[in-house]
C-alpha positions as a Markdown table, in Angstrom:
| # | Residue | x | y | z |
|---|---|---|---|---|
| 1 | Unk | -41.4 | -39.5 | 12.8 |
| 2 | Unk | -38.1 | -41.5 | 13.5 |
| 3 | Unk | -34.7 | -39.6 | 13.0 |
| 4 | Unk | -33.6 | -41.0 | 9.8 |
| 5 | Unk | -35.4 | -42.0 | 6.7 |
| 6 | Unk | -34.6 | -45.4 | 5.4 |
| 7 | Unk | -34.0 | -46.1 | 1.4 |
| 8 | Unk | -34.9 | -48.7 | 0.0 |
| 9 | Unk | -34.0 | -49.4 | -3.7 |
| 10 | Unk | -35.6 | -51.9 | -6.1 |
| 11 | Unk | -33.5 | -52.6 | -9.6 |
| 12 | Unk | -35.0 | -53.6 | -12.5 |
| 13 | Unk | -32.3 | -53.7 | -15.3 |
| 14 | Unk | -35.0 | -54.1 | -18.2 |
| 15 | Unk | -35.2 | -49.7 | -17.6 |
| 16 | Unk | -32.4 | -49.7 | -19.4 |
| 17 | Unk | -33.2 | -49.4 | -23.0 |
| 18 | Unk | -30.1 | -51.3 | -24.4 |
| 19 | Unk | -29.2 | -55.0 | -25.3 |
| 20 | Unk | -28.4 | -57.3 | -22.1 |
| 21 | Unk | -24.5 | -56.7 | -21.5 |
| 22 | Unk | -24.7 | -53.2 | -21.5 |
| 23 | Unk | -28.2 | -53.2 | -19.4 |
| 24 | Unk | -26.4 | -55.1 | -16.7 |
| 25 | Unk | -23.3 | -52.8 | -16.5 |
| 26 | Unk | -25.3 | -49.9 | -16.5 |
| 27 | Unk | -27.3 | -51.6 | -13.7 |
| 28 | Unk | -23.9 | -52.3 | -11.6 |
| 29 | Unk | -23.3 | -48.6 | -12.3 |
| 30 | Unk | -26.5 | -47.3 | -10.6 |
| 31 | Unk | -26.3 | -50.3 | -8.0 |
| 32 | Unk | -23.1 | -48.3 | -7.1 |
| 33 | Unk | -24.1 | -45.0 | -7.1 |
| 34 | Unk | -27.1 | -45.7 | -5.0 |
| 35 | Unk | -25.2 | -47.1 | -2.4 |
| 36 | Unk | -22.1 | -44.2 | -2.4 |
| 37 | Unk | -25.6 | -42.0 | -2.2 |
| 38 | Unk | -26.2 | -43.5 | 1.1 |
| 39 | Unk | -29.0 | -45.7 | 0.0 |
| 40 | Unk | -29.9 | -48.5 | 3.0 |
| 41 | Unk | -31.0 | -51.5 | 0.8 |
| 42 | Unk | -31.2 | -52.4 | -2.3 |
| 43 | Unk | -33.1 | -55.1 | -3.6 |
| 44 | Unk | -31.7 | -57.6 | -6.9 |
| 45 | Unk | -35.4 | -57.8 | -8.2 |
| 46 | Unk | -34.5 | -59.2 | -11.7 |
| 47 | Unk | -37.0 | -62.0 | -11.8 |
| 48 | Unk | -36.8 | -63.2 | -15.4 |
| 49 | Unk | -32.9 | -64.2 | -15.1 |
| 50 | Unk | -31.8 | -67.8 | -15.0 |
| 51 | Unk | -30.5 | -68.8 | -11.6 |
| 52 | Unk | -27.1 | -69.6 | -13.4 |
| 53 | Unk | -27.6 | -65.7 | -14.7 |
| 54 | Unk | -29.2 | -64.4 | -11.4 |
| 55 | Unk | -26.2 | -65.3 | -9.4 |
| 56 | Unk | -23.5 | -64.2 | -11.7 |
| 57 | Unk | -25.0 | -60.7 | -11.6 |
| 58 | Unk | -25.5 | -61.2 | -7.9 |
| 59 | Unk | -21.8 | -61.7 | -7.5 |
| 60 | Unk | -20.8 | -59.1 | -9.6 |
| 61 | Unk | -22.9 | -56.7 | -7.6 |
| 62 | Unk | -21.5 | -58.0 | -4.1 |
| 63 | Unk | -18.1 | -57.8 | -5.9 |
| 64 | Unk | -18.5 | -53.9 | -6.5 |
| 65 | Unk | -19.9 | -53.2 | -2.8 |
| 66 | Unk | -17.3 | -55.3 | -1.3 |
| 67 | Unk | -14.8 | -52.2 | -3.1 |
| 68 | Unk | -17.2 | -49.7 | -2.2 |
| 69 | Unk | -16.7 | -50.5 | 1.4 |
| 70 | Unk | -13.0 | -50.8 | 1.3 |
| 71 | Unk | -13.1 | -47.0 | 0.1 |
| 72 | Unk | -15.3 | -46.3 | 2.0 |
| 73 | Unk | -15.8 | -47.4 | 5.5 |
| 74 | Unk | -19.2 | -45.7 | 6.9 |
| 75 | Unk | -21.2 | -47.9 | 3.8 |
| 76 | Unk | -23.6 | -49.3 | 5.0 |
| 77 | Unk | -25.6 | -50.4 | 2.1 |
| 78 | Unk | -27.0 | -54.0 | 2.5 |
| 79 | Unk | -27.8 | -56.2 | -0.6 |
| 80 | Unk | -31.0 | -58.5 | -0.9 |
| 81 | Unk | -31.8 | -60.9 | -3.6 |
| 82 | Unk | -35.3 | -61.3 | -4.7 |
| 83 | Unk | -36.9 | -64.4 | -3.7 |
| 84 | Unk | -34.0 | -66.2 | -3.8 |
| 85 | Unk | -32.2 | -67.5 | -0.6 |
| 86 | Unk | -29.8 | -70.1 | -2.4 |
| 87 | Unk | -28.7 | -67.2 | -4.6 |
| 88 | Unk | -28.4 | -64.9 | -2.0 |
| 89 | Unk | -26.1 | -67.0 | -0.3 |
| 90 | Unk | -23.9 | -68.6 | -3.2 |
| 91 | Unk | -23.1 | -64.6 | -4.1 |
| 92 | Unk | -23.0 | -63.6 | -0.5 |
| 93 | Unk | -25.3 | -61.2 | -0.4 |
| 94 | Unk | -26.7 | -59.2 | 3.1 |
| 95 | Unk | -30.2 | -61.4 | 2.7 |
| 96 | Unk | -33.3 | -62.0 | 1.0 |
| 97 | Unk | -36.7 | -60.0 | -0.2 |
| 98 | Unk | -39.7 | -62.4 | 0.1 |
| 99 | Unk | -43.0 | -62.5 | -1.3 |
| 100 | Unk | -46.2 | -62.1 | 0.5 |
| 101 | Unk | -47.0 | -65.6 | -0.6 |
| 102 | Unk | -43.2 | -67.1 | 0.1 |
| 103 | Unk | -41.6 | -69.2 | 2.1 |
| 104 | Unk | -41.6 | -67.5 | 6.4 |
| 105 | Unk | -38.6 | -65.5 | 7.3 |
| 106 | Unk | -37.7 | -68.7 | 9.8 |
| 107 | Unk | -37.0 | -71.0 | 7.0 |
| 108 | Unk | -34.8 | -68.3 | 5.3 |
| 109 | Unk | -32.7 | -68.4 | 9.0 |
| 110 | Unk | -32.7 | -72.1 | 8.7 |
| 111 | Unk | -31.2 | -72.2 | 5.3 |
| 112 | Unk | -28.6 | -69.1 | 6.4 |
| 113 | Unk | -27.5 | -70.5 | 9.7 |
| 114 | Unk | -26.5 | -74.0 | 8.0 |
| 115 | Unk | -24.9 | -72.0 | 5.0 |
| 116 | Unk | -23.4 | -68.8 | 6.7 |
| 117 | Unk | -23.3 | -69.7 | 10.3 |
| 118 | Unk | -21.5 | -66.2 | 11.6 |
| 119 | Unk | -24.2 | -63.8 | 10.4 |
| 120 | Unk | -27.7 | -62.9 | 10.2 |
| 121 | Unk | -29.9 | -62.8 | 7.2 |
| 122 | Unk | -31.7 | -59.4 | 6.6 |
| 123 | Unk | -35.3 | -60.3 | 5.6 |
| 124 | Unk | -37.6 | -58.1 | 3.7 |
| 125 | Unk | -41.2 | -58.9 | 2.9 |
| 126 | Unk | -43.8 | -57.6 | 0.7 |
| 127 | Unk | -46.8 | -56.8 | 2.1 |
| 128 | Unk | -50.1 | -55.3 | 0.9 |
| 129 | Unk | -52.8 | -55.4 | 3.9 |
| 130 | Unk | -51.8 | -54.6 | 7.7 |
| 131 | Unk | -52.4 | -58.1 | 8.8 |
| 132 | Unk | -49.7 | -59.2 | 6.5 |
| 133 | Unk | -47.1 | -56.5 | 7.8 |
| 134 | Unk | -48.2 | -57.8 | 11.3 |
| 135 | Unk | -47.9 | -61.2 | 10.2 |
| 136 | Unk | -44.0 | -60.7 | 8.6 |
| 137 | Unk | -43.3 | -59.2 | 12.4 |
| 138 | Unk | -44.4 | -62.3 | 14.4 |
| 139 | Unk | -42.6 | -64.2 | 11.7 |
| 140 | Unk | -39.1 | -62.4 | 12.5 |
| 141 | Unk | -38.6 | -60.3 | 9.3 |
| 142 | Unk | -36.2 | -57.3 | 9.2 |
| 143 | Unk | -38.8 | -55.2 | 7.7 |
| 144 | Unk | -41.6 | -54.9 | 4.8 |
| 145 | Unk | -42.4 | -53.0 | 1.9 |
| 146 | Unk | -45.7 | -52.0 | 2.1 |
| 147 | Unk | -47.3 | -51.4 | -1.3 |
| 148 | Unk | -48.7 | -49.7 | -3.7 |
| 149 | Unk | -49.2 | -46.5 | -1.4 |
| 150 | Unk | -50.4 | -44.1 | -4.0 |
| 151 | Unk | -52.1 | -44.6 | -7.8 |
| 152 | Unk | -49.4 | -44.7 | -10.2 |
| 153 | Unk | -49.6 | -42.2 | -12.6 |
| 154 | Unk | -48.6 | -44.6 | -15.4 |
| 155 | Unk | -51.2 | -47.1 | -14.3 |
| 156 | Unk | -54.5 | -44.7 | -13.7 |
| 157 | Unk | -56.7 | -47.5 | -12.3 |
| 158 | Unk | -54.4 | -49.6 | -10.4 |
| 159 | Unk | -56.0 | -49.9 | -6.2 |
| 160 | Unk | -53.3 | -47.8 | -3.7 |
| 161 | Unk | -53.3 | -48.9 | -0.7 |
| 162 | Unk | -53.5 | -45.4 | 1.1 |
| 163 | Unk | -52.2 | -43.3 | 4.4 |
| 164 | Unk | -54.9 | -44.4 | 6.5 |
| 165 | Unk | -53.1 | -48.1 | 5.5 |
| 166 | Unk | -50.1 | -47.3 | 5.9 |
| 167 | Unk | -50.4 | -46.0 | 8.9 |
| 168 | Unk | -52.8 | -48.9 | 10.7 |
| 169 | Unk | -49.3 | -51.4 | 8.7 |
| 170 | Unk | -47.3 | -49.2 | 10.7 |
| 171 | Unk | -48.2 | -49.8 | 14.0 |
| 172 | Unk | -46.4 | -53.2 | 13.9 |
| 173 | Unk | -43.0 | -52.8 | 15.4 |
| 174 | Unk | -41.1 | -53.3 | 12.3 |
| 175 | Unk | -39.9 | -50.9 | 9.8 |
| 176 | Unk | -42.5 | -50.4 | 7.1 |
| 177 | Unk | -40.8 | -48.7 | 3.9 |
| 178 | Unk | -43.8 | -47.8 | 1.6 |
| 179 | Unk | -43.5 | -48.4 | -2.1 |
| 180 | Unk | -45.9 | -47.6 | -4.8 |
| 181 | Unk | -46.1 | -44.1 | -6.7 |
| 182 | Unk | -44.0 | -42.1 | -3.9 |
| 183 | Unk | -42.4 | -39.1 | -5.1 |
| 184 | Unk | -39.9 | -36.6 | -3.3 |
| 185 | Unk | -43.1 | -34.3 | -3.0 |
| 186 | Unk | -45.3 | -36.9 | -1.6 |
| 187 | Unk | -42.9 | -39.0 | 0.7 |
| 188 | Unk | -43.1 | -36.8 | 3.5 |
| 189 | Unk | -46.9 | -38.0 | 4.0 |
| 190 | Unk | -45.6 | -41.2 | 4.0 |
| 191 | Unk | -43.4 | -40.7 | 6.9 |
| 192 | Unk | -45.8 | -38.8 | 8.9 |
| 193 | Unk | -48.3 | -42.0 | 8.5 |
| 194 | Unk | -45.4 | -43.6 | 10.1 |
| 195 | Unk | -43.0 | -45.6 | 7.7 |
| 196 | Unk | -39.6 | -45.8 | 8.3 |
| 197 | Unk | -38.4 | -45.0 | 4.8 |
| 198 | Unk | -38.9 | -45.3 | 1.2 |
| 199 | Unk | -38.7 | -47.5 | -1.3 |
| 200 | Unk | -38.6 | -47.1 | -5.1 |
| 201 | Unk | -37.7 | -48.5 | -8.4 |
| 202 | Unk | -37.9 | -45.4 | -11.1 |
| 203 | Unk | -37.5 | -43.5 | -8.3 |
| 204 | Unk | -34.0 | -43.7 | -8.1 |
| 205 | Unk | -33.8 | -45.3 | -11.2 |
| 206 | Unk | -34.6 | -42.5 | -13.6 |
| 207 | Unk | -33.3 | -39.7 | -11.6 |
| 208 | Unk | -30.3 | -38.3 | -9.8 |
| 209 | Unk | -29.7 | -40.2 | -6.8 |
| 210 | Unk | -27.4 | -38.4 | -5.0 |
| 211 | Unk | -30.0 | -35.3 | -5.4 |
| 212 | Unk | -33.0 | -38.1 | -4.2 |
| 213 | Unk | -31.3 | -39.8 | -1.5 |
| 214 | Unk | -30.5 | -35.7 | -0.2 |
| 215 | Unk | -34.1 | -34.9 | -0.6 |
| 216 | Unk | -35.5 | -37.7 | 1.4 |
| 217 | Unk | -32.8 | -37.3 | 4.1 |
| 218 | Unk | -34.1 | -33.5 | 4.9 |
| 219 | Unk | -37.5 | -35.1 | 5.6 |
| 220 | Unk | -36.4 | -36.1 | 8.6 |
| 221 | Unk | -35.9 | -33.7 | 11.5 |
């Protein structure tokens, strides 16, 4: 098990039972706690927005880290858009989350060298076999979430992935954070197969995340 267990959060705004204005500020609000939690990334995963949409929300979320780290220097949360590389960098966001089926991490460093030549794109990949986790290493991702790990309780029939998955994903040397019906009482499996952290949408969507974020971390010796 490594030292530190990685967090990985995934927003879906549509949660929010509410009409659209209010569903995006209370979205900024838990993108903000999240990351004064501690959490490592978060992922902009709202897929049915507009572009024009997509980035102004992307801003506005880059705009309330930006004063997150001002107050507080040890933040260390990094942003990625969903699928979206010319959003990601109009906003100014940390980097992108591909699909399995996207574009390779090497024409995301193409597009992010010509439009932000002093830093490096973070680049995250879903991935749902071990050969596609091995893949998104040789490619030059940042990391992968590997998913669904467990049956979701919500969706009785849906195919998990497994451990004894996970754990083959996880000898690539690239963190693995492993998504898919992971609790606070089940993550700790999830490490000891090997991944490097957790990611979640309800997870710490629907609960405390201060609390979550403190659970997870005391997995970790």
């Amino acid at each position: 098990m490594a030292d530190r267990c990685l967090l990985y959060y995934i927003t879906d705004r549509t949660a929010f039972a509410s009409d659209e204005p209010t569903r995006c500020r209370l979205l900024l609000e838990r993108i903000a706690e999240a990351a004064s939690a501690g959490v490592d990334y978060i992922q902009l995963r709202e897929k049915d927005l507009p572009t024009r949409v997509l980035e102004s929300l992307a801003r506005d979320v880059v705009a309330r880290l930006n004063r997150l780290r001002t107050e507080n220097r040890e933040l260390r949360t990094a942003l990625l858009i969903n699928s979206r590389s010319d959003v990601a960098l109009a906003a100014g966001a940390d980097g992108v989350h591909l699909r399995s089926d996207d574009i390779r991490p090497q024409e995301v460093k193409q597009v992010w060298a010509q439009g932000r030549a002093s830093t490096h794109a973070v680049i995250g990949i879903s991935c749902h076999t071990p050969s596609e986790v091995k893949q998104a290493d040789e490619n030059g991702a940042s990391l992968v979430v590997f998913a669904p790990v467990f049956e979701k309780k919500d969706v009785p029939a849906s195919q998990s992935v497994g451990l004894t998955q996970v754990r083959e994903a996880c000898k690539a040397h690239i963190p693995v954070m492993a998504l898919g019906g992971v609790t606070p009482e089940n993550a700790k499996q999830c490490l000891e197969a090997g991944a490097a952290g957790i990611a979640g949408i309800r997870l710490f969507q629907q609960n405390d995340v201060a609390k979550v974020v403190n659970a997870m971390r005391q997995l970790r010796p």
